[in-house]
VEXFIKE-72301 format. One record per residue (C-alpha): residue number from 1; residue in one letter; x, y, z. Coordinates in nm, 4 decimals, always signed. Example, Ala and Ser with C-alpha at 12.3 -4.5 7.8 and 13.67 -1.06 7.14 Angstrom:
<nodes>
NODE     n   res       east      north         up
NODE     1     A    +1.2300    -0.4500    +0.7800
NODE     2     S    +1.3670    -0.1060    +0.7140
</nodes>
This chain:
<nodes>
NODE     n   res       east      north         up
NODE     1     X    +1.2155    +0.0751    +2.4109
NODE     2     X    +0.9424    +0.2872    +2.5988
NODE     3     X    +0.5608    +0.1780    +2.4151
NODE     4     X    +0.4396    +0.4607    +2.2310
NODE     5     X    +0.0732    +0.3590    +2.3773
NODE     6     X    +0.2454    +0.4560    +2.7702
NODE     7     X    +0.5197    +0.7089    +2.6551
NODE     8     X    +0.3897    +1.0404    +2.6264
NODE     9     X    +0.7008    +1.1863    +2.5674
NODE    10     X    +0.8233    +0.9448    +2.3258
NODE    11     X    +0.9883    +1.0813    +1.9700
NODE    12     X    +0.7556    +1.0952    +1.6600
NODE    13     X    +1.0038    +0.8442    +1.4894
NODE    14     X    +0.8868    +0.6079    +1.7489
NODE    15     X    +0.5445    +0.6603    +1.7118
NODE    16     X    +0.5909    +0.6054    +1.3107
NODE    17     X    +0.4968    +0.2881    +1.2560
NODE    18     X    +0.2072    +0.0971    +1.0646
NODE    19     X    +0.0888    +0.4375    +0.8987
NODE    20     X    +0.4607    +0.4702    +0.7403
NODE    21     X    +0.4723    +0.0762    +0.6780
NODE    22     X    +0.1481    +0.0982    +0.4511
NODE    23     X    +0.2080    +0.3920    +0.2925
NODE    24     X    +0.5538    +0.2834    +0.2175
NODE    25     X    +0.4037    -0.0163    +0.0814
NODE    26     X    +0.1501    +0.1709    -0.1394
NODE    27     X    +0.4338    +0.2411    -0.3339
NODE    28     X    +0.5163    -0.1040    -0.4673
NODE    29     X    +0.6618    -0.2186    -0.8003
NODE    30     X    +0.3224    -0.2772    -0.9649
NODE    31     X    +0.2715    +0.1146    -0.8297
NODE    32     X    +0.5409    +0.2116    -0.9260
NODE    33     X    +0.5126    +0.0769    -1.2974
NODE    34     X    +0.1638    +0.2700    -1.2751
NODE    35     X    +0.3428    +0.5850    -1.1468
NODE    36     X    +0.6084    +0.5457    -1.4382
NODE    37     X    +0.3381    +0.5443    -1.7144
NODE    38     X    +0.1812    +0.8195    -1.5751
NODE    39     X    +0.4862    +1.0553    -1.5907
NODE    40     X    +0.5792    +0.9509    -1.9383
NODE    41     X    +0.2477    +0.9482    -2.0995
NODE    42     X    +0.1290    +1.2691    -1.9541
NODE    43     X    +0.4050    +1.4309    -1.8528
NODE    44     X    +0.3367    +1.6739    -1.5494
NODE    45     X    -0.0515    +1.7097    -1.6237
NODE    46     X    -0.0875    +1.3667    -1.3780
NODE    47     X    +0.1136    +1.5337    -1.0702
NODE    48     X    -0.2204    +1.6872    -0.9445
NODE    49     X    -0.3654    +1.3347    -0.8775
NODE    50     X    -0.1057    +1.2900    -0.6123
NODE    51     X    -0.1351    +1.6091    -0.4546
NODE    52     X    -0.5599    +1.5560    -0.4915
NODE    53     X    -0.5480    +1.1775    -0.3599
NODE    54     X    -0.3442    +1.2544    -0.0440
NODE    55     X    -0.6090    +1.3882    +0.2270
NODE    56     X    -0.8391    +1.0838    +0.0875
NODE    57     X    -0.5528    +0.8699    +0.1422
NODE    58     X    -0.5316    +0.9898    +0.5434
NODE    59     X    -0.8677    +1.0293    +0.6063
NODE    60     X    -0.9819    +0.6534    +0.5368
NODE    61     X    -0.6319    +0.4928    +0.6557
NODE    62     X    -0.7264    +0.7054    +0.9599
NODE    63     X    -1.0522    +0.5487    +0.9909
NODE    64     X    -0.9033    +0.1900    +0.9468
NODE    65     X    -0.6332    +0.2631    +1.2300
NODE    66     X    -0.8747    +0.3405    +1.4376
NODE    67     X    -1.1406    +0.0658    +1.4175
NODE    68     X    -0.8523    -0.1687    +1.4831
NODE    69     X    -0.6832    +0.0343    +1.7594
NODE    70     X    -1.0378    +0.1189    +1.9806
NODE    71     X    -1.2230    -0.2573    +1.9125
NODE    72     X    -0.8700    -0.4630    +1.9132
NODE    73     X    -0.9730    -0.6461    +1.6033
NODE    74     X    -0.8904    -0.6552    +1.2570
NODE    75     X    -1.1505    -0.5609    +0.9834
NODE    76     X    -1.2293    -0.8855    +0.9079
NODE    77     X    -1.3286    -1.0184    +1.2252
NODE    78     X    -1.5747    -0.6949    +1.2701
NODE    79     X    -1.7188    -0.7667    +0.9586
NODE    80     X    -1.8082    -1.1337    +1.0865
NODE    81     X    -1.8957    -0.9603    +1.3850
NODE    82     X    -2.1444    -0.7405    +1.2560
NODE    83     X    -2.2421    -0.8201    +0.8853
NODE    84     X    -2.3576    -1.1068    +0.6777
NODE    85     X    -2.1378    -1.3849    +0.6084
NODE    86     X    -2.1597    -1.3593    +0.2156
NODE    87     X    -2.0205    -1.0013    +0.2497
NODE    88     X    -1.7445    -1.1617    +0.4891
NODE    89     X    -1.6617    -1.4155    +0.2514
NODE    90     X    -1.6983    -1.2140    -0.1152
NODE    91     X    -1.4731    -0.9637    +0.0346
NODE    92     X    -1.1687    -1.1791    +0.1748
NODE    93     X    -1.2033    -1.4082    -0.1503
NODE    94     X    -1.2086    -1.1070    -0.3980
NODE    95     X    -0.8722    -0.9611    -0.1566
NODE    96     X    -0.6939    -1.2803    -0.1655
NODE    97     X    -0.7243    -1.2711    -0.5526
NODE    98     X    -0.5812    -0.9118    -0.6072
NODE    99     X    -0.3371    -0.9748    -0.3661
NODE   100     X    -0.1831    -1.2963    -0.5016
NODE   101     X    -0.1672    -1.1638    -0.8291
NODE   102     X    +0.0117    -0.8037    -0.7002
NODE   103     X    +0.2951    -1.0346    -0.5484
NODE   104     X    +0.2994    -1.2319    -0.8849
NODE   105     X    +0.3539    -0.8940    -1.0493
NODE   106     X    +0.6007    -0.7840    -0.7647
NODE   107     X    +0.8527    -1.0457    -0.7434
NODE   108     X    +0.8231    -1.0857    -1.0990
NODE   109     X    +0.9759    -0.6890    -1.1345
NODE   110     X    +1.2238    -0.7208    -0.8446
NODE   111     X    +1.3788    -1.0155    -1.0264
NODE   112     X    +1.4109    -0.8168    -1.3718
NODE   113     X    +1.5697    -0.4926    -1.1464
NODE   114     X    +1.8237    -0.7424    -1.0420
NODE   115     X    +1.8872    -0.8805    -1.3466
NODE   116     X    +1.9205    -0.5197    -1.5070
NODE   117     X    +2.1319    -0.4473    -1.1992
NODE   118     X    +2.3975    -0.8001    -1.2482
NODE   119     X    +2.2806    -0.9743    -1.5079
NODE   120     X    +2.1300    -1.3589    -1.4480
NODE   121     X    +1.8336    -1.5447    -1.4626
NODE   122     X    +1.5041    -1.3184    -1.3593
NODE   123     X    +1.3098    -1.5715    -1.2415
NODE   124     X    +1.5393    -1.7418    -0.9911
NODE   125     X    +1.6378    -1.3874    -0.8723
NODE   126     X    +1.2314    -1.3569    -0.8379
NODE   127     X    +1.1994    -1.7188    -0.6542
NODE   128     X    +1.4681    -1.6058    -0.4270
NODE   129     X    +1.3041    -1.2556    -0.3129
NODE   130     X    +0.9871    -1.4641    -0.2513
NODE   131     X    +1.0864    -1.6995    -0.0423
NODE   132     X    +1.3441    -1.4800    +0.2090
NODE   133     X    +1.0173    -1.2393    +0.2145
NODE   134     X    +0.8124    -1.5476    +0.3536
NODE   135     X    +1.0991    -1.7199    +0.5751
NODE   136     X    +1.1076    -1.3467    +0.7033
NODE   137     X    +0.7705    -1.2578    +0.8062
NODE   138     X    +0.7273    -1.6636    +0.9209
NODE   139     X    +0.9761    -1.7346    +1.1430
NODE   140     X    +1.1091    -1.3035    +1.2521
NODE   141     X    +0.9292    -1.2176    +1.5867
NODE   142     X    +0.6933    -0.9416    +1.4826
NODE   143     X    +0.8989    -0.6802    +1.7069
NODE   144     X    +1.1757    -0.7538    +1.5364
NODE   145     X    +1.0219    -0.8104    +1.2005
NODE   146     X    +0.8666    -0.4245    +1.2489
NODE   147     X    +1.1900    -0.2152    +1.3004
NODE   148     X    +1.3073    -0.4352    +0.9765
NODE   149     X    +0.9831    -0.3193    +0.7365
NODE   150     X    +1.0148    +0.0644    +0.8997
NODE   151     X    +1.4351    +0.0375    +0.7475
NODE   152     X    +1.2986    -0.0992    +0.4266
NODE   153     X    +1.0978    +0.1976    +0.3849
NODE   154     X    +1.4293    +0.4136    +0.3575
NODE   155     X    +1.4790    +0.2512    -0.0055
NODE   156     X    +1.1921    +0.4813    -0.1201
NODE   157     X    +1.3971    +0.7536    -0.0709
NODE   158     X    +1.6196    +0.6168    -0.4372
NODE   159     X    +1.3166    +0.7535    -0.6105
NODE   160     X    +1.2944    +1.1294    -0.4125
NODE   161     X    +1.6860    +1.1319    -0.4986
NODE   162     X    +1.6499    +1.0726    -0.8589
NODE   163     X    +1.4438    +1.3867    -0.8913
NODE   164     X    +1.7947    +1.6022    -0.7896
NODE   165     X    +1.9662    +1.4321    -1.0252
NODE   166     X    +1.7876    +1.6037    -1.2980
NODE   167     X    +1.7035    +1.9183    -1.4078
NODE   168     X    +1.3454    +1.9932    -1.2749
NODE   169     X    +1.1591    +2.3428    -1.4699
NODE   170     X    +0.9727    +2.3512    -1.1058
NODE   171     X    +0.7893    +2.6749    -1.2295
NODE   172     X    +0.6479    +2.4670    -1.5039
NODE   173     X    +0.6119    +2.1890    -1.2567
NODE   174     X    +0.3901    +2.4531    -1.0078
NODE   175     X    +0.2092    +2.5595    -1.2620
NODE   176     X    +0.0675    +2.1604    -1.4122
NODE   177     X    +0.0524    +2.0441    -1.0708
NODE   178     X    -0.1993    +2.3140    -0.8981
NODE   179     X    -0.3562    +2.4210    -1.2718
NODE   180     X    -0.3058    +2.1220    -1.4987
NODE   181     X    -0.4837    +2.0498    -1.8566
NODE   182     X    -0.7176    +1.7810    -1.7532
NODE   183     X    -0.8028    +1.5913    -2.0752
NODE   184     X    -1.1252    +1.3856    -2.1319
NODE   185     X    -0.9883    +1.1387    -2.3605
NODE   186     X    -1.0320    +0.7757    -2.2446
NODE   187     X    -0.6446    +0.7273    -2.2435
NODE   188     X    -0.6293    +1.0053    -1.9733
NODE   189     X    -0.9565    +0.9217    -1.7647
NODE   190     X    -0.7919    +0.5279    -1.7728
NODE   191     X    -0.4518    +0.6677    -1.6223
NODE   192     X    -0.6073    +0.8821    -1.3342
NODE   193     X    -0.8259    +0.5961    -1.2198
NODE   194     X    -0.4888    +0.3595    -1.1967
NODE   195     X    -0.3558    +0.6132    -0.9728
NODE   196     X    -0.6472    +0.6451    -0.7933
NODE   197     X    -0.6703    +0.2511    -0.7344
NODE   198     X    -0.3051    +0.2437    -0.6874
NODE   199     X    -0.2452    +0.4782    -0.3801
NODE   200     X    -0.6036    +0.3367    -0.2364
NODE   201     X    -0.6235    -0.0133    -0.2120
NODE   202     X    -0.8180    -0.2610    -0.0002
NODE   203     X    -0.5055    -0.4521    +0.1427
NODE   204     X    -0.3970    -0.1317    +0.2995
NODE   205     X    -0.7034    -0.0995    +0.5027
NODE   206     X    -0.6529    -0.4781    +0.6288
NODE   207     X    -0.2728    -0.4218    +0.7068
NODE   208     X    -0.3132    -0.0697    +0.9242
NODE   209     X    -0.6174    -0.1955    +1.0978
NODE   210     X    -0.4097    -0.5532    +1.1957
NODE   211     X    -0.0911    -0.3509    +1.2707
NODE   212     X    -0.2594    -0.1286    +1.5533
NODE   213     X    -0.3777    -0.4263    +1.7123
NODE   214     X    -0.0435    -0.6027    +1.6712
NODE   215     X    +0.1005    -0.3030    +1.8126
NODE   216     X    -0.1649    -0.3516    +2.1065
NODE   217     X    -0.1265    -0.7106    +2.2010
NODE   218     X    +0.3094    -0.6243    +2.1696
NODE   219     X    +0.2629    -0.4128    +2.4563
NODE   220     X    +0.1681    -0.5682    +2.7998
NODE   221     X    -0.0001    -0.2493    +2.9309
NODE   222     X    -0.2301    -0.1443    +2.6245
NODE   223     X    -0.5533    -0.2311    +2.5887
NODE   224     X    -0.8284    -0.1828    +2.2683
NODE   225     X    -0.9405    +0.1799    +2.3628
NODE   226     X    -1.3193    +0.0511    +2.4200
NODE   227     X    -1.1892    -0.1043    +2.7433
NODE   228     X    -0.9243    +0.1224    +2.8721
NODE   229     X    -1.0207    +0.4640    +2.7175
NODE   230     X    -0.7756    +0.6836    +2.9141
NODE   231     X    -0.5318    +0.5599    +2.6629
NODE   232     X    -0.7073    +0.6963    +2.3748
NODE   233     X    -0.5577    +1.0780    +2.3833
NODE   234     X    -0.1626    +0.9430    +2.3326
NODE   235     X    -0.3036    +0.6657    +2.0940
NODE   236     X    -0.5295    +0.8882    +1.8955
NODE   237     X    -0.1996    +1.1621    +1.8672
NODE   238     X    +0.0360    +0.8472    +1.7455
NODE   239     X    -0.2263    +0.7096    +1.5137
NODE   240     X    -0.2492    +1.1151    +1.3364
NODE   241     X    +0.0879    +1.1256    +1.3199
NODE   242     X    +0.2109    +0.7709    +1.1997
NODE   243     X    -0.0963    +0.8726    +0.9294
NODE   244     X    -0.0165    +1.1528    +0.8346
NODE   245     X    +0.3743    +1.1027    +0.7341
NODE   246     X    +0.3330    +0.7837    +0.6535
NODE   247     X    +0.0646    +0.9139    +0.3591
NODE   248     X    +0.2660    +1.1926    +0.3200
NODE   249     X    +0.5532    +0.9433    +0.2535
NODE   250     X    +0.3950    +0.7916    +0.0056
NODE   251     X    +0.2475    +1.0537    -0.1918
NODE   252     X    +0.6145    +1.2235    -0.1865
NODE   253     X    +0.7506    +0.8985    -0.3732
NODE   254     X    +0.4598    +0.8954    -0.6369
NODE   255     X    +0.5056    +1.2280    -0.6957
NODE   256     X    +0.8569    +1.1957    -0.7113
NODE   257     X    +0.8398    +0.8693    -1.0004
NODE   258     X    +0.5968    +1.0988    -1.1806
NODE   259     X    +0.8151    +1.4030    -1.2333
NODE   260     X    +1.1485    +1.2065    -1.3074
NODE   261     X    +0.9729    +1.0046    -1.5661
NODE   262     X    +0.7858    +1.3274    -1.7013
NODE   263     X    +1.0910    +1.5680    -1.7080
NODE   264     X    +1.2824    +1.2306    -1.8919
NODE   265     X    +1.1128    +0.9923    -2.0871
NODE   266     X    +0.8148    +1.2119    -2.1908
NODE   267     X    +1.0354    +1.4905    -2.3046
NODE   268     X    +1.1987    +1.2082    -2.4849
NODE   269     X    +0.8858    +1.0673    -2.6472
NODE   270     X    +0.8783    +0.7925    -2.4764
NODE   271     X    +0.5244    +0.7018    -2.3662
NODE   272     X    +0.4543    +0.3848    -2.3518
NODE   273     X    +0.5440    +0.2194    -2.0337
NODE   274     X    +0.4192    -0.1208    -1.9055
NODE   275     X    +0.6503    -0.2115    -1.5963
NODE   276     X    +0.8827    -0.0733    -1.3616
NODE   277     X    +1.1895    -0.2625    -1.5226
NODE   278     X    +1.0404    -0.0976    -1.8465
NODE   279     X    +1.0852    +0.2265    -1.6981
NODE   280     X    +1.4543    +0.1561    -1.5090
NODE   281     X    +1.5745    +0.0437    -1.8623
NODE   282     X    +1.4321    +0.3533    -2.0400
NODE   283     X    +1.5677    +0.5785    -1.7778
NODE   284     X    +1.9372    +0.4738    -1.8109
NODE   285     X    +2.0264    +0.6387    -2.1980
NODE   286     X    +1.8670    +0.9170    -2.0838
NODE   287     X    +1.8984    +1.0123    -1.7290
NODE   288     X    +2.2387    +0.8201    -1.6747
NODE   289     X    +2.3515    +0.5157    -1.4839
NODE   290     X    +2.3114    +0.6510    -1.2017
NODE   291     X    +1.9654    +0.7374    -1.1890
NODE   292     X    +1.9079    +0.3723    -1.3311
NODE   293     X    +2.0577    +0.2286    -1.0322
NODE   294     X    +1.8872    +0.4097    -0.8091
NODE   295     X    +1.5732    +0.3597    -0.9701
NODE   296     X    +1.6200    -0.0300    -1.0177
NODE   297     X    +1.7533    -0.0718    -0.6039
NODE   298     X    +1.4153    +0.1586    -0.5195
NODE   299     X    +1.2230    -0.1584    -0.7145
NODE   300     X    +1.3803    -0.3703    -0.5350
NODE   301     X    +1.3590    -0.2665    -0.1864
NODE   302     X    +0.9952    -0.1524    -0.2017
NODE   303     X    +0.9107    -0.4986    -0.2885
NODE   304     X    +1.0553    -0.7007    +0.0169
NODE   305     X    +0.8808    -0.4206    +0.1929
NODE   306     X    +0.5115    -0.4833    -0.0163
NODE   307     X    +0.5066    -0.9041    -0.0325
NODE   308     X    +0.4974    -0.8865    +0.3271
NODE   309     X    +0.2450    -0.6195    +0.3537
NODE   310     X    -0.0044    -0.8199    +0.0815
NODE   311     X    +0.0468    -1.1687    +0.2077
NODE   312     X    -0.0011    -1.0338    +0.5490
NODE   313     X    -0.3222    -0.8308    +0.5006
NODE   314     X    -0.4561    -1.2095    +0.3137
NODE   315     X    -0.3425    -1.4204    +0.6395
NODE   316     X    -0.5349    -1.1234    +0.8848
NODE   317     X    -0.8036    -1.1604    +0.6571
NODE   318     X    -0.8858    -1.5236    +0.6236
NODE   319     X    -0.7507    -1.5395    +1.0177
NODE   320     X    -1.0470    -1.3028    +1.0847
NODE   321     X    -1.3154    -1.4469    +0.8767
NODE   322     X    -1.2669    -1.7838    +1.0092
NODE   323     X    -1.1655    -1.7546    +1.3635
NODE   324     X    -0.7806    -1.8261    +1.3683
NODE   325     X    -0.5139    -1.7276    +1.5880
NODE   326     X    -0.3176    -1.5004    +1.4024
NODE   327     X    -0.0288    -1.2465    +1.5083
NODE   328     X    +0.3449    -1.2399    +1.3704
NODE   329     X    +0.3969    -1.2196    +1.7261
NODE   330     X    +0.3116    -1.5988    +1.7502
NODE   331     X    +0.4955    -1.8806    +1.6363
NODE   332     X    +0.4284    -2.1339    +1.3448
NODE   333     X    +0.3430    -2.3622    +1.5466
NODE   334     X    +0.1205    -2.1268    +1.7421
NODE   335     X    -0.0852    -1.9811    +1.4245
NODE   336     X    -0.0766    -2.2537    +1.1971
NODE   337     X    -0.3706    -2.1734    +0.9309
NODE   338     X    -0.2600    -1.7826    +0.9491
NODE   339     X    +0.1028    -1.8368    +0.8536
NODE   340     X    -0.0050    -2.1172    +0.5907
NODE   341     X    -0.1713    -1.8527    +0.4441
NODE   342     X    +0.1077    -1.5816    +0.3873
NODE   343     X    +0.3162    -1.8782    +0.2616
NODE   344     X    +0.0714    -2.0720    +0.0112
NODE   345     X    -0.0111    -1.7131    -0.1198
NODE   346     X    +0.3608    -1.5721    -0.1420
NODE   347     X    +0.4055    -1.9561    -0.2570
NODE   348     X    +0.1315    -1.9129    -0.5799
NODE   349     X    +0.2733    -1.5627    -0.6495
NODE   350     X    +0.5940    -1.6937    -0.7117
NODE   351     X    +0.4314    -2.0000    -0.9133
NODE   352     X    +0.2869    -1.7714    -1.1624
NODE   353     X    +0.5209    -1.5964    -1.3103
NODE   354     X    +0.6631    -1.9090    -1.4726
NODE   355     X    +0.2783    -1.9781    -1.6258
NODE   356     X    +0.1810    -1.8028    -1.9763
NODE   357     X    -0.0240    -1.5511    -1.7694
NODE   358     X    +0.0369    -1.2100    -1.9246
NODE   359     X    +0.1581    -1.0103    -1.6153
NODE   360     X    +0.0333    -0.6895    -1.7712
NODE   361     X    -0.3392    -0.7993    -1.8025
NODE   362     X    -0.3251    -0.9859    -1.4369
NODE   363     X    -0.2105    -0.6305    -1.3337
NODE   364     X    -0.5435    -0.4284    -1.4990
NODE   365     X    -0.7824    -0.7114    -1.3482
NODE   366     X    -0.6086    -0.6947    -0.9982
NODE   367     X    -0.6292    -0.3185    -1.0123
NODE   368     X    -1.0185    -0.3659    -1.1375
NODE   369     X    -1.0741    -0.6278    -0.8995
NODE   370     X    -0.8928    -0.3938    -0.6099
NODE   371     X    -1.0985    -0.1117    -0.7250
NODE   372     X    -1.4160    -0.2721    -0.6983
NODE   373     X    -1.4034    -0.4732    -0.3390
NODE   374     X    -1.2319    -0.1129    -0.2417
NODE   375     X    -1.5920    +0.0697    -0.2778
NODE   376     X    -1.8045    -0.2043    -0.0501
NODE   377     X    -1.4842    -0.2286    +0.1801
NODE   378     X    -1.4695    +0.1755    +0.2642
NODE   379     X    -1.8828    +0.1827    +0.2725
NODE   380     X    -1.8511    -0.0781    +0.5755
NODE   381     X    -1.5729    +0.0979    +0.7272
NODE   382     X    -1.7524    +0.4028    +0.7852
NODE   383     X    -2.0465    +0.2596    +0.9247
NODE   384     X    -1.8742    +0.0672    +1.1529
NODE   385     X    -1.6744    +0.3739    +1.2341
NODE   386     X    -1.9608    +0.5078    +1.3617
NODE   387     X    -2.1171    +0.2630    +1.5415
NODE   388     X    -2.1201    +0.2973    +1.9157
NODE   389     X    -2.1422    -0.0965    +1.9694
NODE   390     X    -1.8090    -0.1457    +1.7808
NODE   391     X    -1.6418    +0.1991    +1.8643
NODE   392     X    -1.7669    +0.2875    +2.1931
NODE   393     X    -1.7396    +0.6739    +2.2760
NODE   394     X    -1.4825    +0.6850    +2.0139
NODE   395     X    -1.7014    +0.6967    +1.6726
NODE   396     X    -1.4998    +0.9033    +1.4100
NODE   397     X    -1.5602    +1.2793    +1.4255
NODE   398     X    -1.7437    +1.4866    +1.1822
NODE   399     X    -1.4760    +1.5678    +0.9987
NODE   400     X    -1.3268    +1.2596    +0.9994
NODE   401     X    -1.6744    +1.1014    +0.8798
NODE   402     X    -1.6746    +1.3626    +0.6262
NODE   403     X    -1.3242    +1.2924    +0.4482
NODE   404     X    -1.3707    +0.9130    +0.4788
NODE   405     X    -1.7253    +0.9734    +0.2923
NODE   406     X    -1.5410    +1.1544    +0.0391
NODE   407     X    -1.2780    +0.9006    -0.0132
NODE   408     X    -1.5964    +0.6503    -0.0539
NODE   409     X    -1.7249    +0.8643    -0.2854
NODE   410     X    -1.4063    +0.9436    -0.5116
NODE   411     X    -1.3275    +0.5797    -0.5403
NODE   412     X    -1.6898    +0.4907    -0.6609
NODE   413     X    -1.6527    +0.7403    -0.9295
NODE   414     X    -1.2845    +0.5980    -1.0280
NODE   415     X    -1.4703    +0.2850    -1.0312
NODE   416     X    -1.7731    +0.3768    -1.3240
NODE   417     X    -1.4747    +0.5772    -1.4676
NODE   418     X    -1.2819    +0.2856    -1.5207
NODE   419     X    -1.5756    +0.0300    -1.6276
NODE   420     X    -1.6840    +0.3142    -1.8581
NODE   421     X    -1.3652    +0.4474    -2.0218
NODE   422     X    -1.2485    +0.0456    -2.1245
</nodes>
């Protein structure tokens, strides 16, 4: 296959890559249990925050791409680079928390789909998923590994299907998703910040900006765009594409969870949704077997599509704070300390959910603990983005600067919001 960095007449499905594998991943269990709760506590008045969140969304995953595609280093060895070491090292210990507690939460919920799906013991099915995900992303050459994450991101497409399976008012859905009935009660305020935290999330910065140089160092002729800028143009074009769908992706899924649970379970009266198995299982009386099915497979495979994506983003982190070889081009034996670290965290994730730890209150303090590092993390990124020393003649544009500021911005808010509305 023809690089997408040298082939200027390549396909856009060749140039999707790590945009559409983190925004698929956005959407992972824990998301999707947030997603869930959404629809059936609030019914269509929480579509907007998908539709608001998504040029956020591409604007600072645009900014992370980028950093990592023009210096040909992750985020965490620029920030040893360039910043003090107790940033470096509050940042990738704060990200190695939340992350180690999502996969806790995630294998935990892909074991219950597949015991909703055949029956059996949860947490064996939940041991298993773990380990295949790290045996996977250990010993699979990353080329190969790639093309196996971007087919993994088809599974998203159970929870899109689910919303023709029922009857949609999409007048009524128009109408609450452009002009919706924003409530100020604490409840509400608590809900949009999950979302908020949910679709924009520090391990997604790590993973895009570590992808693009993965997808650099896979291809003999590329070059970080500081050193061989005629590349740029095709690069910058991929980048803005892969982006742009891959968010798009995303945001399509969310909004599609929302609606099916809104036009089923909150019509229903049920509101009161904790996980994604919670919200399979409540689906099935009402929307059919069917639409249980395809909502417990979606669980499922977005998971073995986000454990990789969160252990990764740790081992790219800690490989970039304290100077390791690390690539999942490499062998073990090759990158020793980076893939010890995707397997003692996918290793710990597994080990909790057999401790007393509720998995609901590890999720709130990941998402709080995601939501604050998020704030520092996207403050950095921008100001590296436009440093010459770091991005040569490539500093973001105005616009670009402007959006990413925004994001910054939004997700500080969503941040007091949720310390506030507790």
């Amino acid at each position: 296959m023809e690089p997408a960095s040298q082939d200027k007449d390549a396909s856009w499905l060749k140039k999707l890559g790590p945009g559409l594998i983190t925004g698929a991943a956005d959407d992972d269990p824990s998301g999707i249990a947030t997603y869930s709760q959404a629809g059936a506590q609030f019914g269509f008045n929480m579509l907007w925050t998908v539709l608001f969140t998504y040029p956020f969304m591409v604007g600072i995953q645009l900014v992370s791409a980028r950093i990592g595609r023009v210096s040909g280093h992750g985020l965490a060895t620029n920030i040893r680079l360039h910043y003090p070491s107790w940033l470096l090292y509050s940042v990738v210990g704060l990200l190695l928390i939340a992350n180690t507690i999502n996969i806790a939460a995630d294998v935990s919920a892909m074991g219950e789909a597949l015991k909703l799906i055949v029956g059996g013991p949860a947490q064996l099915y939940a041991v298993a998923f773990g380990v295949v995900s790290m045996l996977l992303q250990v010993f699979v050459p990353y080329r190969r590994y790639v093309r196996l994450l971007k087919w993994l991101t088809l599974a998203l497409l159970a929870y899109v299907v689910t919303v023709f399976v029922e009857h949609i008012p999409w007048s009524q859905v128009l109408v609450s998703a452009l002009a919706p009935q924003i409530s100020w009660k604490p409840e509400y305020i608590t809900t949009v910040v999950a979302v908020f935290g949910t679709t924009i999330s520090p391990y997604l910065f790590f993973w895009q900006a570590s992808q693009e140089v993965e997808d650099q160092l896979a291809d003999p002729r590329a070059q970080p765009l500081i050193k061989a800028p005629e590349q740029a143009a095709v690069n910058f074009e991929r980048i803005k594409l892969d982006t742009y769908v891959g968010m798009g992706f995303s945001n399509l899924v969310a909004f599609s969870i929302i609606l099916t649970t809104a036009v089923t379970l909150n019509l229903h009266g049920i509101t009161d949704i904790q996980t994604s198995a919670q919200a399979a299982t409540a689906l099935r009386p009402i929307a059919g077997e069917f639409a249980f099915m395809l909502f417990s497979a979606g669980i499922i495979g977005t998971g073995l599509l986000a454990i990789p994506v969160l252990a990764g983003s740790s081992a790219y982190a800690m490989a970039g704070a304290f100077k390791w070889k690390n690539s999942l081009e490499r062998t073990p034996m090759q990158a020793k300390h980076f893939y010890g670290v995707i397997a003692i965290s996918t290793l710990i994730g597994i080990m909790l959910g057999f401790t007393a730890i509720d998995p609901i209150k590890a999720l709130y303090w990941s998402a709080v603990i995601n939501g604050v590092i998020s704030v520092p993390i996207m403050i950095v990124m921008m100001l590296m983005a436009a440093r010459p020393d770091i991005m040569g003649r490539f500093v973001i544009t105005t616009r670009l600067k402007a959006m990413g500021w925004l994001a910054t911005l939004m997700m500080a808010a969503a941040v007091l919001a949720m310390l506030f509305a507790r």
